[in-house]
C-alpha positions as CSV (number, residue, x, y, z in Angstrom):
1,X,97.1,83.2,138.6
2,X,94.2,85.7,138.1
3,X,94.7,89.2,137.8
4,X,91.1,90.1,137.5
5,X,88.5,88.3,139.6
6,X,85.1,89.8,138.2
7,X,83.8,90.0,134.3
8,X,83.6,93.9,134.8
9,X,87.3,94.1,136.0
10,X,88.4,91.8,133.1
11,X,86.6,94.3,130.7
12,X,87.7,97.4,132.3
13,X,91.6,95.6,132.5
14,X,90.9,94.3,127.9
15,X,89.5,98.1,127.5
16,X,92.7,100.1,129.2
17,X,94.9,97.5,127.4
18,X,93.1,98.7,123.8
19,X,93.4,102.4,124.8
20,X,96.9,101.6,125.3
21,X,97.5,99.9,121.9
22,X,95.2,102.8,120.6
23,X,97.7,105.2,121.9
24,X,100.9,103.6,120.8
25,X,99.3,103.8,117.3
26,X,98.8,107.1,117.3
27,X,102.6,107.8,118.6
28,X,103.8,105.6,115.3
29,X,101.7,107.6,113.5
30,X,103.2,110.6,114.4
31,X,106.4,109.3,114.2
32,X,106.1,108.2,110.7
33,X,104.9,111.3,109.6
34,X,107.8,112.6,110.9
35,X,110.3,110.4,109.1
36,X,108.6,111.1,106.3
37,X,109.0,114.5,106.5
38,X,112.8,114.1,107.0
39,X,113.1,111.9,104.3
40,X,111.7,114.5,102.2
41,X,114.0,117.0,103.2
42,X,116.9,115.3,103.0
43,X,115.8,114.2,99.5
44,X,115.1,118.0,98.8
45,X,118.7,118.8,99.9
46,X,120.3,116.5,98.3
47,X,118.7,117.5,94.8
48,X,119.3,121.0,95.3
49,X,123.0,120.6,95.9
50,X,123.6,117.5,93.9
51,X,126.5,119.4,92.4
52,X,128.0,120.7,95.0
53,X,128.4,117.6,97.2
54,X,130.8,115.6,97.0
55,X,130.8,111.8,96.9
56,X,131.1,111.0,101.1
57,X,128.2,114.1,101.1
58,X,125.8,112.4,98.6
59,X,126.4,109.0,100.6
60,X,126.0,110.5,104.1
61,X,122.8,111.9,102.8
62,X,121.4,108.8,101.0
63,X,122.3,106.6,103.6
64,X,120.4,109.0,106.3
65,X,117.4,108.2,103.9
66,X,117.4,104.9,103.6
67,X,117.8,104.7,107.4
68,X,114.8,106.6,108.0
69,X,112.4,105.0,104.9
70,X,113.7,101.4,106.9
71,X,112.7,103.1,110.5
72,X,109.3,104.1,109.1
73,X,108.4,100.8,107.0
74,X,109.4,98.7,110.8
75,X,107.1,101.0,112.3
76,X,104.4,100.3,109.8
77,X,105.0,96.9,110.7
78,X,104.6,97.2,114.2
79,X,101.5,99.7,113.8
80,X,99.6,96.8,111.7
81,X,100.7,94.2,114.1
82,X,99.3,96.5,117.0
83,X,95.5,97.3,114.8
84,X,95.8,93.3,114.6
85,X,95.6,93.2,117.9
86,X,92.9,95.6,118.3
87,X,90.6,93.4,116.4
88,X,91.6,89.9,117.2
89,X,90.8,91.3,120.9
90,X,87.5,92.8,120.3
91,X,86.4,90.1,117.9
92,X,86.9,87.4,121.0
93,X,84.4,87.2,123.5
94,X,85.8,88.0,127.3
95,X,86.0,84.9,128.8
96,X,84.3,84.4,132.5
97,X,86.6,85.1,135.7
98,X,86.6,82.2,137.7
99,X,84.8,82.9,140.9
């Protein structure tokens, strides 16, 4: 099946397809910084009131963190696997459409 008949539309198709990796990228970005934030916040809570939680508190809190540090570290996966991408597809030349 071909999607693309012409070398330009195969170009123009590869170049929307890296705008939209370029885009998700930046989303993960944001979203880690995000996490990150809430991680630190919830760490900053937790050390103010340390004494005055008790033990299901301290847990409830920790365990938020270590959800969010594991939500972030997947999404650095998935960001890294996405620039992969990026340059394994510009690195590659297009390959003629079949007339």
């Amino acid at each position: 099946m071909i999607f693309n008949r012409t070398e330009k539309e195969e170009k123009a198709y590869l170049m929307d397809i890296i705008a939209l990796l370029a885009a998700n990228i930046e989303q993960m970005d944001k979203a880690i910084e995000d996490k990150s934030k809430d991680v630190m916040e919830h760490k900053l809570y937790l050390w103010e009131n340390l004494s005055e939680l008790d033990r299901a508190e301290k847990s409830a809190v920790r365990q938020i963190v270590t959800q969010q540090v594991a939500a972030s570290e997947s999404l650095a996966e998935k960001k890294k696997r996405y620039r992969k991408m990026i340059v394994h597809v510009r690195s590659k030349p297009v390959p003629h459409a079949r007339q």
